[in-house]
Phi, psi and omega in degrees: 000138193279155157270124159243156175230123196253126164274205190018074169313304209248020154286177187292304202311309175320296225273303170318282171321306212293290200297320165297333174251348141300323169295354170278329187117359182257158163294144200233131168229131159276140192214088171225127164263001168085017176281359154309319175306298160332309192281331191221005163133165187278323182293347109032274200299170170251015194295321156319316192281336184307275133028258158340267199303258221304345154295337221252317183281116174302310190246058145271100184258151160216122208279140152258104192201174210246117186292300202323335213251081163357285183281342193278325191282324197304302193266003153324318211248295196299333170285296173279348186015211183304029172255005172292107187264299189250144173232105150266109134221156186235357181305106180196145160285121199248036194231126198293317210270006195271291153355311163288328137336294192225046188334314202273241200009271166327315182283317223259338169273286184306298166290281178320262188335018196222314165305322194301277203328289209296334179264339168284347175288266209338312178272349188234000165203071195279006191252001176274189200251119159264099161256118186268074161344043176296188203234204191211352146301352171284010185261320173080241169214061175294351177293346198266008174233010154313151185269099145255140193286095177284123145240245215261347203228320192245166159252148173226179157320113157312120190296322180292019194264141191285347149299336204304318196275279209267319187136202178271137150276179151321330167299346184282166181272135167260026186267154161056048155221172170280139241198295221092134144355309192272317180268013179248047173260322192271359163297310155335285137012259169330271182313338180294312193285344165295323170284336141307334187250358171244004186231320182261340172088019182275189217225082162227170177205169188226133160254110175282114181250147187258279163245089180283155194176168215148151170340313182275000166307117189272101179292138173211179194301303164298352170182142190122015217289343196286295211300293189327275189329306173332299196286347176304301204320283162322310194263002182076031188258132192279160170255148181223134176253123191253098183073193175039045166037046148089008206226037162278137164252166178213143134235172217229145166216127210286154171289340161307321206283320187276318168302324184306323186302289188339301204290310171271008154297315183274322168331319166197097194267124220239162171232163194074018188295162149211136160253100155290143212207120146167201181351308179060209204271348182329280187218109185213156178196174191251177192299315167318270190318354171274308176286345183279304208306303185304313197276000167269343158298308180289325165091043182180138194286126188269133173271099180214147183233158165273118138249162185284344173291111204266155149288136184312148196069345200283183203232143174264324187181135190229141137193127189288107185243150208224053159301318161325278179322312200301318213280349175261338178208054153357335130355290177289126192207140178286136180267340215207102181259172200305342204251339185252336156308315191258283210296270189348315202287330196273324189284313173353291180320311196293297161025278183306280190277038153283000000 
């Protein structure tokens, strides 16, 4: 029986994978320590979904442990060896402003915890498939100089820009920006895992995803903004939209849709890939338009404030394209556009706080 071993588990991307590759048939071993709670708080945490999968799943195990921690992935990866096919992960601190906070933290989870990982793939399975959840921050925010256009909900694209039509590619430089903290832990990252798959021949790829999200999201202020808002939405918790008069875009791709991507990678898996990975022209939306959204889903006016101030780094307008992957795996097609994404995410919620 093939093995995957997935981090950050009981996260949304983690949790999704775990379910999605157990219904495939494979034995799934999870590798979560809840530090989403550490990072951002009990409301957070992920133990509920830890919780869900270990109930819910028959062929699931789950570890609680640290990827920083060296001897535990050795023998962890040394116990199952090559019956280990998949590798996901994801397991990271996603947050810009939590990063300036703890920097040695953030670089040593993110960067370190990805080499630990990368090298135990190597020694006891080296032919299985590593797929790295990587960010579309690692471009940091050469996106912000791009020619945008205001309009009355949104900022866009100058229609003569060769992004304009599709998004960003791959072509662009991750040189010479501003990053964040958070993004040059996962830049780090990103490049370890490519240079495994081009100097050792393993079978990796990096998905730079631009805003993931979904039902399963502990959504929180510093990251999540889809789940967060949402959860605003519902409990009447006011909200702050931080600069660029509110009218910054994402696009957003549901966690189904990027593990299915995940999926038809390892059916046939190539090494050193990179792949922008999210929304597209699919399902994106501005800061407005999100919220006009929640409040026609929820039916009641959301306590949401302005400030000028942006985050460091953050982007006035992303959307990602992601012809590369199709192109590699044509197949692969989206289920869940933005207006279906915020209804999940909201009956989830409603859920939560009944």
């Amino acid at each position: 029986m093939t093995v995957a071993i997935v981090t950050g588990s009981a996260g949304l991307i983690g949790a999704e994978a775990v379910r999605f590759l157990a219904t495939q048939g494979l034995d799934v071993v999870g590798i979560d320590n809840d530090m989403r709670r550490y990072f951002f708080g009990d409301s957070a945490s992920t133990h509920w979904s830890r919780n869900e999968l270990c109930n819910g799943l028959r062929n699931y195990k789950h570890i609680e442990a640290d990827i920083r921690d060296a001897d535990a992935m050795d023998r962890l990866f040394a116990s199952y060896g090559t019956s280990v096919g998949l590798v996901v992960h994801t397991a990271a601190q996603p947050s810009h402003d939590w990063a300036a906070r703890e920097p040695i933290t953030d670089f040593t989870v993110n960067a370190n915890g990805t080499l630990v990982l990368l090298e135990a793939v190597r020694k006891h399975c080296p032919e299985a498939a590593f797929i790295y959840c990587s960010t579309n921050k690692v471009y940091g925010d050469t996106p912000n100089r791009l020619p945008l256009v205001e309009g009355e909900l949104r900022w866009e694209l100058d229609p003569s820009h060769t992004y304009a039509e599709h998004g960003i590619d791959e072509s662009m430089s991750i040189d010479a920006s501003m990053h964040s903290l958070f993004g040059v832990s996962k830049a780090s990252a990103d490049l370890m895992v490519q240079e495994y798959g081009r100097y050792f021949g393993m079978k990796t790829a990096c998905f730079r995803g631009g805003c993931l999200t979904g039902p399963g999201h502990s959504g929180a202020e510093l990251h999540g903004f889809l789940s967060y808002l949402v959860k605003c939405a519902v409990t009447g918790t006011p909200y702050t939209v931080f600069g660029y008069k509110a009218k910054q875009v994402r696009d957003n791709i549901h966690s189904y849709d990027l593990v299915n991507a995940f999926w038809h990678f390892f059916q046939h898996p190539r090494s050193g890939e990179i792949y922008n990975i999210g929304g597209s022209r699919f399902s994106n939306c501005s800061m407005l338009e999100a919220i006009a959204l929640c409040e026609e889903i929820t039916g009641k006016p959301m306590k949401w404030s302005y400030s000028d101030q942006s985050r460091a780094g953050d982007h006035i307008w992303w959307i990602s394209d992601v012809r590369r992957f199709q192109s590699h795996y044509p197949d692969w097609h989206y289920r869940y556009d933005i207006r279906a994404i915020l209804e999940q995410i909201h009956d989830s919620a409603r859920g939560r706080t009944l």
